[in-house]
C-alpha positions in Angstrom: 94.7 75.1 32.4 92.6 78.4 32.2 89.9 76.4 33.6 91.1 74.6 36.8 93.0 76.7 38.2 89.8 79.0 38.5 88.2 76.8 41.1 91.1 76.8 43.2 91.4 80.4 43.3 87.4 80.8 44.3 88.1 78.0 46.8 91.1 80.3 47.9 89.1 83.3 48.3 86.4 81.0 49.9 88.4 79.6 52.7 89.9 83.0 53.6 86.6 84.7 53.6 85.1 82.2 55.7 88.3 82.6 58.0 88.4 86.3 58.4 84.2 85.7 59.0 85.5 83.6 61.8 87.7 85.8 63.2 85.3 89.1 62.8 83.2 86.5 64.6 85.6 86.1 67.6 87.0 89.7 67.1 83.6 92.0 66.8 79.7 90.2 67.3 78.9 91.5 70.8 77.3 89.2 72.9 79.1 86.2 71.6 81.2 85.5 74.5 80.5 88.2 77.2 78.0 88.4 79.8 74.5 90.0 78.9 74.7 92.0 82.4 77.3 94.5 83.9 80.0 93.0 86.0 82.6 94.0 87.7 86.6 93.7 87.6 89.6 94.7 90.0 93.2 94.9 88.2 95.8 95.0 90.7 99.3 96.3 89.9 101.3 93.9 88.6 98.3 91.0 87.1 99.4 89.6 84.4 97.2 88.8 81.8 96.4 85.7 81.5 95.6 86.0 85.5 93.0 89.2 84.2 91.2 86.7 81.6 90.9 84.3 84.4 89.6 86.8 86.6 87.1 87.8 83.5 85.8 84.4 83.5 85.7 83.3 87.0 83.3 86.5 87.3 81.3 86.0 84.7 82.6 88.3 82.7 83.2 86.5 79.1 82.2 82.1 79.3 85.5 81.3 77.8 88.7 82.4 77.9 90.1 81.1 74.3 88.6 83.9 72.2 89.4 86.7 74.5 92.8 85.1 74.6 92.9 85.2 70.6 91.5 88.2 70.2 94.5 89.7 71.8 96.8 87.9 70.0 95.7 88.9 66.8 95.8 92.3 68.4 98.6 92.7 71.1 98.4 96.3 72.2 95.6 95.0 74.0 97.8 93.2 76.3 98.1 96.3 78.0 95.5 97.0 80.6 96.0 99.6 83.3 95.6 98.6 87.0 92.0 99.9 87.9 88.4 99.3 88.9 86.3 98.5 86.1 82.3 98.3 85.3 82.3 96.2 82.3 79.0 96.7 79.9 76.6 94.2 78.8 76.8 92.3 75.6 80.6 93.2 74.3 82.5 91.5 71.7 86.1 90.3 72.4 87.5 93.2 70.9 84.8 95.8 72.5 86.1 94.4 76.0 89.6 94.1 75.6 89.4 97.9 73.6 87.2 98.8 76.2 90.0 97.8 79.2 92.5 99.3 77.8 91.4 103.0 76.6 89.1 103.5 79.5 89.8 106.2 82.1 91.5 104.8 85.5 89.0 104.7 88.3 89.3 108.0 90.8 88.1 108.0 94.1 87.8 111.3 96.6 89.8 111.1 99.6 89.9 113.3 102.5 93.1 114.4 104.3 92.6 116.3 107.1 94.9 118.7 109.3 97.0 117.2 111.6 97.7 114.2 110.3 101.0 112.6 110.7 102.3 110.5 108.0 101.7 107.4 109.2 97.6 108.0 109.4 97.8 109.5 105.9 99.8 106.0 104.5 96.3 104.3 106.8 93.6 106.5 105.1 95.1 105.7 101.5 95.9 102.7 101.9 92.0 102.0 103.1 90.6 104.1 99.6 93.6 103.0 97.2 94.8 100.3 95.3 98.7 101.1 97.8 100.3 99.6 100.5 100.7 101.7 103.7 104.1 100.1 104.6 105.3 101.0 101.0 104.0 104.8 101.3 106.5 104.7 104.8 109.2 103.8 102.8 108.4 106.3 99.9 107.8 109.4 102.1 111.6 108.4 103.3 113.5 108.0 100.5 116.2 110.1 100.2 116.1 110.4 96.3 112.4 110.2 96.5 113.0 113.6 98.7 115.7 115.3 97.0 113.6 114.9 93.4 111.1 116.9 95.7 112.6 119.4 97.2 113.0 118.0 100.5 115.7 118.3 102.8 114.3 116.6 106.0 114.5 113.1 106.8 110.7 112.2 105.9 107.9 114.5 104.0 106.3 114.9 107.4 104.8 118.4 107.3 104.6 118.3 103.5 101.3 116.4 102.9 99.5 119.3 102.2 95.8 118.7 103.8 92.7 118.7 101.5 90.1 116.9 99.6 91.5 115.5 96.6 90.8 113.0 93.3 93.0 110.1 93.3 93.4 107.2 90.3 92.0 104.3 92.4 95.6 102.6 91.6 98.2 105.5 92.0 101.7 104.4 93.2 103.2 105.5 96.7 105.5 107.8 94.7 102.6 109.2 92.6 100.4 109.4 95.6 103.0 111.5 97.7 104.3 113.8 94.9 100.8 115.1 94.5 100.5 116.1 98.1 103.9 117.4 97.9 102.9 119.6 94.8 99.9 120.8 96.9 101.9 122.2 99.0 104.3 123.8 96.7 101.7 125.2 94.9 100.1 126.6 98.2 103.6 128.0 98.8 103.8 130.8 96.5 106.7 133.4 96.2 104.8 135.5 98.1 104.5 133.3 101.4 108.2 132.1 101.1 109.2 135.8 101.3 107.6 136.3 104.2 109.1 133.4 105.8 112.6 134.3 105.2 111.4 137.5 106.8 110.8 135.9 110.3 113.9 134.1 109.4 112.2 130.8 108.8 113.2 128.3 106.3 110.5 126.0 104.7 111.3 123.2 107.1 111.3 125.8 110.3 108.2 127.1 109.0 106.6 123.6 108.7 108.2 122.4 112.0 106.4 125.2 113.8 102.7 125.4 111.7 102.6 121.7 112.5 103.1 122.1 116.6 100.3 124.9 116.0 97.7 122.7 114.1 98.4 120.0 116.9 97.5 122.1 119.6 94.1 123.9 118.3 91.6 122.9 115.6 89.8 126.8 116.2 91.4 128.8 113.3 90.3 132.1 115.2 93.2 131.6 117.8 96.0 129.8 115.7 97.5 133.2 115.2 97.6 133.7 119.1 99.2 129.9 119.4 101.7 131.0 116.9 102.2 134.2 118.5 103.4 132.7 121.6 105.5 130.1 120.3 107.2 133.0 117.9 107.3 135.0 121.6 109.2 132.4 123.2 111.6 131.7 120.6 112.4 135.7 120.9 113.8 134.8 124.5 115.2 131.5 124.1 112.5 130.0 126.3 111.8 126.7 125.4 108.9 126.0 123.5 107.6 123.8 126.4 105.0 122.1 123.3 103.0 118.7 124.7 102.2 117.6 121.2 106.1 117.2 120.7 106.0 115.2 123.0 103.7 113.5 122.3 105.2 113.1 119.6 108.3 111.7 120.5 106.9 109.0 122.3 104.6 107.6 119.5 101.8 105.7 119.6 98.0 107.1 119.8 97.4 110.5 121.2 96.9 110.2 125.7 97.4 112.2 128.2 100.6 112.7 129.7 102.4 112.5 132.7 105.1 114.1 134.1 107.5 111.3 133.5 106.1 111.6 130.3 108.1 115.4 129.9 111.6 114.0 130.6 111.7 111.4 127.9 115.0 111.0 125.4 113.9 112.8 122.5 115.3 115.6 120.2 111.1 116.5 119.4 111.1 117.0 123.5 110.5 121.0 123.6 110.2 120.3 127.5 114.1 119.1 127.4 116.0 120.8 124.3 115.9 124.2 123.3 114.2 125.7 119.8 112.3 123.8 117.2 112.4 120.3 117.0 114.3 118.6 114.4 111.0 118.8 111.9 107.5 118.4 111.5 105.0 116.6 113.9 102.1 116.3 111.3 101.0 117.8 108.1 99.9 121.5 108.9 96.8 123.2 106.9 96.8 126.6 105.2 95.2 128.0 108.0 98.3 127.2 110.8 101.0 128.3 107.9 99.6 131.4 107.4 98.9 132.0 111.1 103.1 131.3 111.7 103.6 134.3 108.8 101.3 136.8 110.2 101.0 135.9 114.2 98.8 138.3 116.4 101.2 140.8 118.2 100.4 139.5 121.7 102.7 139.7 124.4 101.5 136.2 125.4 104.2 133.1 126.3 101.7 130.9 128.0 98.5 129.5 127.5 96.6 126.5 128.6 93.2 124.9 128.0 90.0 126.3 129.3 88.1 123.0 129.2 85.4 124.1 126.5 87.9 123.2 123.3 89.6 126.8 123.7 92.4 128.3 125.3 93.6 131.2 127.9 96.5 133.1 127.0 98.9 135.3 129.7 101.6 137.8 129.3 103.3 136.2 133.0 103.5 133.3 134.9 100.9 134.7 137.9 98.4 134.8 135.0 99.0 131.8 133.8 98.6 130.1 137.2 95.4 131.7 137.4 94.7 130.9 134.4 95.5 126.7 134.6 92.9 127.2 138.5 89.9 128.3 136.1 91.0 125.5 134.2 91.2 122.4 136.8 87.9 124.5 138.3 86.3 124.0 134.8 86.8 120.3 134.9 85.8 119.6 138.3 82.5 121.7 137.8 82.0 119.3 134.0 78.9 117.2 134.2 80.2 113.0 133.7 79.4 112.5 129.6 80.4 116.0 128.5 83.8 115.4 127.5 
């Protein structure tokens, strides 16, 4: 009896051994099924994964998909594979590929925010470097839980898309996308800063409201404090703010000159029409234009118009400012054609 079953049991340990060989085969020889030069692969949100191992073959990735597909089944936590961009190596096994897709680092790409922006042209610019939709950034930067989880007590983050150069996973959501910029600006808005707003009297969305009609009406950080200084001036005594970019603003659209007509349109963000601040933000302010609201230049100054030459001329009273806007329209006539 001794003596047969001994066969079987070598023919036992035979036929396993030469299974599990077979699946180390499938599971761990690099080269066996994967490409021998470095590719490429995209994950969208949302792929499922039989969809990726299409994906992997259709680019040449692995030849077949039955051993990548069995690979993960005889280890499932490999299923998971985070939305990304992905240079694969040459010569993987099944397992080094899968392993490889799902511990590796998401994919960061530098974007550049700059002042001024409103949000729908910072939903464009990371919708054109992310893996996010712009319409779906809208809709985030709107939310009303979305903004109370943050802090926010305006109707939109406008204002609170704190400008800079920043590392972003290639696939971040809306949500995680916006909360970062948000958290930018919280962090730029120390204890320090806040107390000085409440000083002037300015609440965060006051202060934001105002930095952001500064930023839109001068890129020159050396006279943001003067811009501030005269919207701060006329506040003092109740003029109206009298602000184009509100305006322009309120009537949406790309950035063009306006018209008179232009001055009496319907809006709560028309400082030509309605006294005070408008109702918030017009863009995303900088540090530069925050800090120039906290610590304007003491000016006597409640106009100021454009000299022609990316500047401005302030004036204390309206006879200067006339004089002031003739140097101007004097400046333009006397521009060479191409210059502007």
């Amino acid at each position: 009896m001794t003596s047969k079953k001994y066969p079987l049991r070598q023919l036992f340990l035979a036929g396993t051994t030469l299974l599990l060989t077979a699946w180390s085969c499938f599971l761990f020889v690099p080269g066996l099924n994967t490409s021998r030069t470095t590719t490429r692969l995209t994950v969208h949100r949302g792929t499922g994964f039989r969809s990726l191992l299409a994906e992997l073959h259709r680019n040449g990735s692995i030849s077949h998909t039955w051993p990548t597909l069995l690979t993960a089944t005889l280890v499932p936590k490999l299923h998971n594979i985070k939305p990304g961009r992905y240079l694969i190596p040459p010569g993987m096994s099944n397992f080094g590929l899968l392993y490889y897709l799902h511990a590796h680092h998401q994919d960061e790409v530098r974007v550049t925010l700059p002042e001024g922006l409103d949000i729908g042209k910072v939903a464009h610019i990371l919708s054109q470097n992310l893996d996010l939709d712009s319409a779906r950034f809208m809709a985030t930067v709107s939310d009303r839980k979305w903004l109370a989880r943050h802090g926010i007590e305006a109707d939109n983050a406008e204002g609170y898309l704190f400008p800079g150069t920043y590392n972003f996973a290639w696939a971040s959501t809306p949500e995680e996308a916006a909360g970062f910029l948000v958290g930018q600006f919280r962090h730029f808005y120390t204890d320090r800063l806040q107390k000085m707003a409440a000083q002037e009297g300015l609440g965060e969305t006051e202060l934001l409201t105002l930095a952001s009609i500064v930023e839109a009406e001068t890129p020159l950080d050396a006279e943001k404090s003067l811009v501030a200084s005269v919207y701060l001036n006329r506040l003092k005594k109740n003029m109206r703010l009298q602000a184009d970019p509100t305006v322009q603003y309120a009537l949406g659209g790309a950035a063009r000159r306006l018209y008179y007509k232009d001055l009496a349109a319907d809006s709560p963000y028309n400082t030509y029409r309605h006294n005070g601040l408008p109702p918030g933000p017009i863009c995303n302010p900088g540090a530069a234009s925050i800090l120039a609201v906290l610590t304007p230049a003491q000016s006597s100054f409640i106009y100021f118009v454009a000299t022609g030459n990316g500047g401005h001329y302030f004036a204390g009273s309206l006879t200067e400012h006339q004089a002031n806007i003739k140097t101007y329209k004097m400046a333009l006539r006397n521009r060479q054609p191409g210059l502007e």
